[in-house]
N, C-alpha and C positions, 0 to 999 in steps of 0.2 A: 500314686494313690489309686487305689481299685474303686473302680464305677461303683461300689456299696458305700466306702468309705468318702466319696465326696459328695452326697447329699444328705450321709451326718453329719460331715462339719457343718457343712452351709445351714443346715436344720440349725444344728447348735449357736452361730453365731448370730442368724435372724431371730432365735429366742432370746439372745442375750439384748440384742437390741430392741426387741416387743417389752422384756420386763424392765429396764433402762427410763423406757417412754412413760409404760407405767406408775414405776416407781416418780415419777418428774411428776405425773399426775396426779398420786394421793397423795404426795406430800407438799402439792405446791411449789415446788421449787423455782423460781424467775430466771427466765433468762434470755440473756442479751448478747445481741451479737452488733456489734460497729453502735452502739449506743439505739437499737432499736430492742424493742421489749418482741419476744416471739411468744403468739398468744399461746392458750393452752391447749387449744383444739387441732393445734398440730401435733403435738404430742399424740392425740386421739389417733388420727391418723398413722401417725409413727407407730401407734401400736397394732394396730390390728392387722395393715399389711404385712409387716412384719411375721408376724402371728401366724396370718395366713399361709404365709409363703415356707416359715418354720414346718406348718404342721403338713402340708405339700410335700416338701423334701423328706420330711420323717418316714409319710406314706411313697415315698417314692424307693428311700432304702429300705423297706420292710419289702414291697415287692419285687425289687432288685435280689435281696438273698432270699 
């Protein structure tokens, strides 16, 4: 894998998991792990670092090639 092509994937795979979070968050989705409810505001979280780190990598292969 060439140093351009591995902070697209990584880009690509932290966006899939930023809209994943989102998607969990407009549509209310519940969920439960060992019979505890995980609130929604981690989802919140779940998406933005994500996001963040997505659009990082994006800017990191744009100045890489």
């Amino acid at each position: 894998m060439s140093h351009r092509n591995y902070p697209l994937v990584s880009g690509a795979l932290f966006s899939l998991v930023a809209i994943a979070h989102l998607l969990r968050l407009v549509y209310r989705v519940p969920v439960t792990v060992d019979g505890y409810t995980v609130p929604m505001f981690v989802s919140l979280f779940g998406c933005i670092v994500p996001a963040l780190l997505a659009a990082w990598a994006f800017r990191l292969a744009r100045s890489a090639g």
